[in-house]
C-alpha positions as CSV (number, residue, x, y, z in Angstrom):
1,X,0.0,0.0,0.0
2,X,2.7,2.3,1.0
3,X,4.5,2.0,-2.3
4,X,1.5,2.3,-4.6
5,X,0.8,5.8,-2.4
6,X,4.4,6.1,-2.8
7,X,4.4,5.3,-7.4
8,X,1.2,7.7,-7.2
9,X,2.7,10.8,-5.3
10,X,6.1,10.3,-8.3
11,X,3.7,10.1,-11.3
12,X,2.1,13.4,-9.4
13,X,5.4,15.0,-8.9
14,X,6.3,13.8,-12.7
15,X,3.5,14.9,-14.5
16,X,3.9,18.5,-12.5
17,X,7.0,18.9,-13.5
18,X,6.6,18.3,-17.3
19,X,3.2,20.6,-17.1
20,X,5.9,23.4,-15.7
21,X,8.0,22.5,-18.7
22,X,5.3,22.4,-21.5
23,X,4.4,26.4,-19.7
24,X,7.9,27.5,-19.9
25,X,8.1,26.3,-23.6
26,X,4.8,28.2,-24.2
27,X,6.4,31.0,-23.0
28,X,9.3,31.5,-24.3
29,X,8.0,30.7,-28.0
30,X,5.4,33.8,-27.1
31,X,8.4,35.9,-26.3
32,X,10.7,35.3,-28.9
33,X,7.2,36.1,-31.9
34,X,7.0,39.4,-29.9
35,X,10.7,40.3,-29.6
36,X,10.5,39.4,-33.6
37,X,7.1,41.6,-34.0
38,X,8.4,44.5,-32.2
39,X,12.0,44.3,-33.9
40,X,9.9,44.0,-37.2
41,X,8.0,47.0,-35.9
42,X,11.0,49.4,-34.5
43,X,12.6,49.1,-38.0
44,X,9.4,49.8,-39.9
45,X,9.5,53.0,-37.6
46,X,13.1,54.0,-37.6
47,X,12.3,53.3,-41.7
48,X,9.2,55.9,-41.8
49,X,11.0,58.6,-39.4
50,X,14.1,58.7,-41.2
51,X,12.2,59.1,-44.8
52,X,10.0,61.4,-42.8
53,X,13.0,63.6,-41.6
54,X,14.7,63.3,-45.0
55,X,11.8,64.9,-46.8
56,X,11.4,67.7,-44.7
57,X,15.2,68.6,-44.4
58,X,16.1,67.4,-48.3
59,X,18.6,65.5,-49.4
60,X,21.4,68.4,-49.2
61,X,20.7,68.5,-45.3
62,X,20.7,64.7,-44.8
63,X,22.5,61.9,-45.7
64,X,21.3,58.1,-45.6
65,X,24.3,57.1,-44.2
66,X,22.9,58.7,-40.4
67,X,20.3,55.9,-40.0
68,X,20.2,53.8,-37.1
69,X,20.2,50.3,-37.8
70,X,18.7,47.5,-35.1
């Protein structure tokens, strides 16, 4: 009796554990879509700005070679 309690209270512990692992997995796959989305989404801006700022200023004023690059 004592070792089935014992087999049951492992398989528990077990499936716990791998539940926690699955979540983690989850989790970091969410993170690394947004970190791409907002990458995706910081050059798009940096993109618009900088054509934004060249056609106010002009070429003569501004050079392509200034833009920021992530």
């Amino acid at each position: 009796m004592f070792g089935a309690m014992q087999m049951y209270q492992m398989q528990a512990m077990e499936q716990h554990i791998a539940q926690k692992e699955m979540r983690r997995k989850e989790s970091v796959s969410r993170l690394v879509r947004l970190k791409a989305f907002l990458r995706q989404d910081f050059m798009t801006l940096g993109q618009q700005i900088d054509d934004t700022f060249e056609s106010v200023c002009g070429p003569s004023s501004y050079s392509g070679s200034h833009r920021s690059t992530f």
